[in-house]
C-alpha positions in Angstrom: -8.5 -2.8 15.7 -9.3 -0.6 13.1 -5.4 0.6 12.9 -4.8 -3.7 12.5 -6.7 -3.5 9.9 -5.8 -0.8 8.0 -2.0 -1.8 8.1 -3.2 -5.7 6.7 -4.9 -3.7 3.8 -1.9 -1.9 3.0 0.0 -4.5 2.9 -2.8 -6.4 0.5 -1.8 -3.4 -1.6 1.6 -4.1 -1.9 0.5 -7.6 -2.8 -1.7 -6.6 -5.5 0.6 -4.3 -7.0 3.5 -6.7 -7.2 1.3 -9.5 -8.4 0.2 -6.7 -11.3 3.6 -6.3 -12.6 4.5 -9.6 -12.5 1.4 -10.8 -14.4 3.1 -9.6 -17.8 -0.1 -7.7 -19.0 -3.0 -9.7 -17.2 -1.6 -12.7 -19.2 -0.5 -14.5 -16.5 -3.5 -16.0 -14.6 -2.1 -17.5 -11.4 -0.5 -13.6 -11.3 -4.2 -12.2 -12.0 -5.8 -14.3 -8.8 -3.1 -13.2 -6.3 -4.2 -9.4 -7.7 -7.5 -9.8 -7.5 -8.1 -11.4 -4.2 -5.2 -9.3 -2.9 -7.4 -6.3 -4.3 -10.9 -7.1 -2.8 -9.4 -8.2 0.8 -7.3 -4.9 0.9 -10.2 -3.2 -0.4 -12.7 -4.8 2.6 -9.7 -3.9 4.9 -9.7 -0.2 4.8 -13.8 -0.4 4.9 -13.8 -1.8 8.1 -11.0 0.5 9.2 -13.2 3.3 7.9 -15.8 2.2 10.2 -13.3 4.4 12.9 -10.9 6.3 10.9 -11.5 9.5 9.5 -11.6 9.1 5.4 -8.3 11.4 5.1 -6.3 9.3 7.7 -7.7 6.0 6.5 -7.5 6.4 2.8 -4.2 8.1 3.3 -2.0 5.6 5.3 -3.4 3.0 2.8 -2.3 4.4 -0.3 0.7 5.4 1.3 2.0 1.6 2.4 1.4 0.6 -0.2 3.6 3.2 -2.5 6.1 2.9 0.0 5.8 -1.3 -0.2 5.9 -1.0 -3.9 9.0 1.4 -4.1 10.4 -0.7 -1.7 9.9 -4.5 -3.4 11.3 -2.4 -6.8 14.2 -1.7 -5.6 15.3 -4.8 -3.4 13.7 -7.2 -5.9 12.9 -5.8 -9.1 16.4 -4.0 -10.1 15.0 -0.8 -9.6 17.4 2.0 -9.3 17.4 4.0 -6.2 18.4 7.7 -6.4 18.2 10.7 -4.2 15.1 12.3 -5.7 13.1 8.6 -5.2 14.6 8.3 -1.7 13.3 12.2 -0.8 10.0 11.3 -2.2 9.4 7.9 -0.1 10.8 10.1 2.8 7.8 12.9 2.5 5.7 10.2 1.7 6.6 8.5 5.0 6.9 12.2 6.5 3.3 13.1 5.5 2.0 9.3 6.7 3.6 9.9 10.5 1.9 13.5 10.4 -1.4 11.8 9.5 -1.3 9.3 12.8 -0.2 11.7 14.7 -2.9 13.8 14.1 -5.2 11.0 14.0 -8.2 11.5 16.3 -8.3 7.6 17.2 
């Protein structure tokens, strides 16, 4: 369960951090209430999924889903460019995020 969770928070991450941008600033207040509550339910997430994961793992596939979502939702979106550099770096990122499960002790 603990994985469950862990993926849901990441997604919650991606959430917030679209809902960021597209709150112009913190000016936009529907914008803001996605973030926040996208923010303290990811947040909750990975504790629970901490409960079983290893702080490395746990903290690592988070932050990585949700740079990866982000990168992602820029590009097919947000009219972000996509380049070789910013497709090799989403591919270690993914790269290092595999390694991490794999060597995952749950």
């Amino acid at each position: 369960m603990a994985w469950v969770y862990l993926i849901i928070a990441g997604v919650l991450e991606i959430v917030w951090a679209v809902a960021m941008k597209q709150s112009d600033g913190l000016t936009r207040l529907g914008h803001v209430a996605i973030m926040v509550v996208a923010m303290i339910g990811s947040v909750t997430l990975l504790a629970l999924a901490m409960r079983s994961l290893p702080l490395g793992t746990a903290y690592m596939i988070w932050t990585g889903i949700g740079a990866l979502g982000a990168f992602a939702v820029g590009i097919l979106f947000l009219g972000e460019g996509l380049t070789m550099p910013r497709l090799l770096a989403a591919l270690l990122i993914t790269a290092g995020m595999v390694l991490m499960k794999l060597s995952a002790t749950e």
